[in-house]
Each structure stands twice: as structure tokens, then as C-alpha cells.
C-alpha positions as CSV (number, residue, x, y, z in Angstrom):
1,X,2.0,28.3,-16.6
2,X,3.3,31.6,-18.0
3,X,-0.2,34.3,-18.0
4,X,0.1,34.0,-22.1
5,X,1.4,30.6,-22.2
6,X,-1.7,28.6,-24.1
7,X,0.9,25.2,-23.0
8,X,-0.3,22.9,-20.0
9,X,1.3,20.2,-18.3
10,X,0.2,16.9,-18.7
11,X,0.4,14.9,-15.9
12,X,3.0,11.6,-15.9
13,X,1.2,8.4,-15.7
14,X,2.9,5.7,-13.2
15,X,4.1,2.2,-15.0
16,X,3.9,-0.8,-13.0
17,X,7.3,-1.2,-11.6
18,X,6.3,2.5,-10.2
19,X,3.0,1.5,-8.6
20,X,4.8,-1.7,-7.4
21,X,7.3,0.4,-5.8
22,X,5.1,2.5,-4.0
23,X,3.2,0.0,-2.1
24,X,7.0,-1.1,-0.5
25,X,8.0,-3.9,-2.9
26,X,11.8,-3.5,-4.3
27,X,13.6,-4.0,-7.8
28,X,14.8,-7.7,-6.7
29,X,10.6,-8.5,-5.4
30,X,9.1,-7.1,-7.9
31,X,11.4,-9.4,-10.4
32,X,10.7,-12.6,-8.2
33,X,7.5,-12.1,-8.7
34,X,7.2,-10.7,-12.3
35,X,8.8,-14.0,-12.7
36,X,6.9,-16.5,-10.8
37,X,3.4,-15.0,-10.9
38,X,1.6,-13.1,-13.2
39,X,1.4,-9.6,-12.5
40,X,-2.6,-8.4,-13.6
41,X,-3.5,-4.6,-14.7
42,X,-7.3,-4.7,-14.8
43,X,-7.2,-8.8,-15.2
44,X,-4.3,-8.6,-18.2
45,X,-0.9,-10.1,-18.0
46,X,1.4,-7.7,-17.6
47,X,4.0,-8.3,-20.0
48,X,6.5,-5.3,-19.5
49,X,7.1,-3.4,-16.2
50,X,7.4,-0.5,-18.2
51,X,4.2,-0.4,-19.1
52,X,1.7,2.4,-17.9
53,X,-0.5,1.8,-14.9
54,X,-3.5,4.6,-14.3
55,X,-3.9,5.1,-10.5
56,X,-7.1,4.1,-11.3
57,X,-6.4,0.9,-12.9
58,X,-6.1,-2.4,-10.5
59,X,-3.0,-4.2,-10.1
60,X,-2.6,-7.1,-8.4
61,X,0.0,-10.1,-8.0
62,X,-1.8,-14.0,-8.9
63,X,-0.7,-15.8,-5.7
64,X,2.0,-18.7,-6.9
């Protein structure tokens, strides 16, 4: 931030395919399982990958 600049930065919020890829899972497992298994943000259905996920939000995989 420039010493007159009244601008901040705003930091990015993971989706769910990011937070899914952090923990080791890749673009082919996370679609298996997006596919066979609901995917859960805080006990909703995730419905798009795409969608943000807060670090401090819970994500989990419904076992199949």
C-alpha cells in the first residue's frame, strides 16, 4: 500500500475445489466424489465447486 494510497487489499476467499485441493485430493477425486457423495459447507450441499469456502467454514465429504 502506497503511504497516500487510502486503497487496501482484500483478501481472496478459497472456493471448494481450492480447499479440496489443498488437503491432497485432485481434479479427477474431487469429481468422483462431487459426483457420488454430497460435498457439505457448513451442513449445505454444495452445488458448484466454484463456490466460496471461508477457511473457517467446515467442509466435509458424506461417506457413499
Amino acid at each position: 500500500m502506497a503511504e497516500n494510497d487510502d486503497t487496501f487489499e482484500v483478501a481472496a476467499v478459497p472456493h471448494v475445489i481450492d480447499r479440496l485441493r489443498a488437503v491432497g485430493l485432485s481434479g479427477d477425486r474431487i469429481q468422483q466424489h462431487f459426483h457420488a457423495a454430497p460435498i457439505r459447507l457448513d451442513g449445505q450441499q454444495v452445488a458448484d465447486l466454484d463456490q466460496p469456502a471461508p477457511a473457517a467454514s467446515r467442509l466435509m465429504i458424506d461417506p457413499s
